[in-house]
N, C-alpha and C positions, 0 to 999 in steps of 0.2 A: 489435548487437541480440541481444540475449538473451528467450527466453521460458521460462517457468516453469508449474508446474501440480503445485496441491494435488490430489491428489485423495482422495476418502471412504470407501473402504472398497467402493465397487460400482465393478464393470468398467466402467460405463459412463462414470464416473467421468473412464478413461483416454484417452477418444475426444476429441478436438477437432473443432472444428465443421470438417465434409468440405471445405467452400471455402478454408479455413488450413491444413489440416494437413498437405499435400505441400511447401506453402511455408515451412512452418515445420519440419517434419522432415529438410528436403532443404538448407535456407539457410541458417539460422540456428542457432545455440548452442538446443537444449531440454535442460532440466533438469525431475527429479522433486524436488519439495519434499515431505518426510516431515510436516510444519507450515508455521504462518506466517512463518517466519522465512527469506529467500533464502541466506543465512549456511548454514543443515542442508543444503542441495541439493547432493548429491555432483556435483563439480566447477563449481561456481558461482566458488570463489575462486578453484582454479588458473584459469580460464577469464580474468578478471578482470583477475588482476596479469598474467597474458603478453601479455594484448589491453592495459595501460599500461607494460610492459616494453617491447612492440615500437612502442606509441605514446605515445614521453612528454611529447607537446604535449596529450593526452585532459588534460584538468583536471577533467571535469565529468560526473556520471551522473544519466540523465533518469530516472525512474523512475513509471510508472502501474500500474495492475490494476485487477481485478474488485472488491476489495473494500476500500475507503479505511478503514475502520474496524478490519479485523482486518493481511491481510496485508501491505500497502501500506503502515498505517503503522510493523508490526512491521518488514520488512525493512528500508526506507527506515533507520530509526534505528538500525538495527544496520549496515548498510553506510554511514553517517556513524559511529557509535563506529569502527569498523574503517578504514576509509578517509580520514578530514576531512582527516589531515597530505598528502594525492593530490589527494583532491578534493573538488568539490563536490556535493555530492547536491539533487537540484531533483527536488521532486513536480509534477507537472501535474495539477494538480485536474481537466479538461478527460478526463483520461485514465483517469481513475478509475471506477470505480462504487460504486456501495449502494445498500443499499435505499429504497423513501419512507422507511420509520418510521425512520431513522437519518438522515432532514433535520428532525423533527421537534425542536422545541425542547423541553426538560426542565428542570425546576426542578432546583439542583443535588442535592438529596437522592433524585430520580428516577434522574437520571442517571448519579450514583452507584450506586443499585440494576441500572441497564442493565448497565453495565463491571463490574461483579460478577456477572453472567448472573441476576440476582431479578426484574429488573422484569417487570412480566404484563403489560404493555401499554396499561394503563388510567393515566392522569395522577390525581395527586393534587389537593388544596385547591387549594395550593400553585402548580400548575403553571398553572392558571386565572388567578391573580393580574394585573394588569396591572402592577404593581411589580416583581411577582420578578424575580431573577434566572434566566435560562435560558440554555442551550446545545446545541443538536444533538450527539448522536454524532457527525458528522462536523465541527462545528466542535470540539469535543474531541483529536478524531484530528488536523487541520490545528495546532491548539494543540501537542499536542503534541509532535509532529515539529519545529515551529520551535522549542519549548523545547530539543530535542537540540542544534538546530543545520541543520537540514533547511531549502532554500529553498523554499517550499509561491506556489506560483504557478495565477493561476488558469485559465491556457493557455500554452502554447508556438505561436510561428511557426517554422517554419524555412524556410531561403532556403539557395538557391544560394553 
């Protein structure tokens, strides 16, 4: 288990929430990510290839976060370009977050505008339609991670 953290430019930024952060600092692998991508996090990869060096039954990487739309689907598809001939990369949607307004459905010349950072938030003619075509930001993100190669699932169990 690996945790990770973008943070923005405020100290506060660096804090985790007081109930996780002796168990995450003290247990687990934490990384600073400079961006979205878990790839920049100085020591993300050596951490990686020696945790499937020293286990080379691991075939497979769960992967969740705060933000399915930015960082989640950036890293996920970059640790598939890097990894797919090792393993398998599997999102847990369940694990994920985003915002409402990125469940919302958008005509695709909207959402077009979204992934370009233009849209103002206001829906077009277009988006009204009961015909159009639409898509959520976050079914875009899901889309596109399975386009890499990414297994985008909508929860995980694990067992014993």
């Amino acid at each position: 288990l690996i945790f990770s953290q973008c943070p923005f430019m405020q100290s506060s930024d660096y804090s985790l929430d007081p109930g996780i952060n002796s168990l995450v600092r003290q247990e687990y692998k934490f990384v600073i990510k400079p961006g979205n991508d878990i790839l920049d996090a100085d020591g993300f990869e050596s951490y990686l290839d020696s945790l499937l060096q020293a286990n080379p039954s691991i075939d497979s990487v769960l992967i969740g976060g705060c933000t399915l739309t930015s960082c989640v689907r950036v890293s996920s598809c970059s640790v598939y370009r890097k990894y797919s001939d090792r393993l398998r990369v599997i999102v847990s949607l369940e694990m994920c977050g985003a915002r409402d307004e990125n469940y919302k459905r958008l005509c695709m010349a909207c959402l077009r505008k979204y992934i370009n950072r233009m849209y103002i938030g206001s829906c077009c003619v277009e988006c009204g339609k009961e015909d159009s075509v639409k898509m959520s930001p976050v079914e875009r993100a899901a889309e596109d991670m399975r386009r890499v190669g990414c297994v985008v699932v909508p929860g995980v169990h694990f067992s014993n």
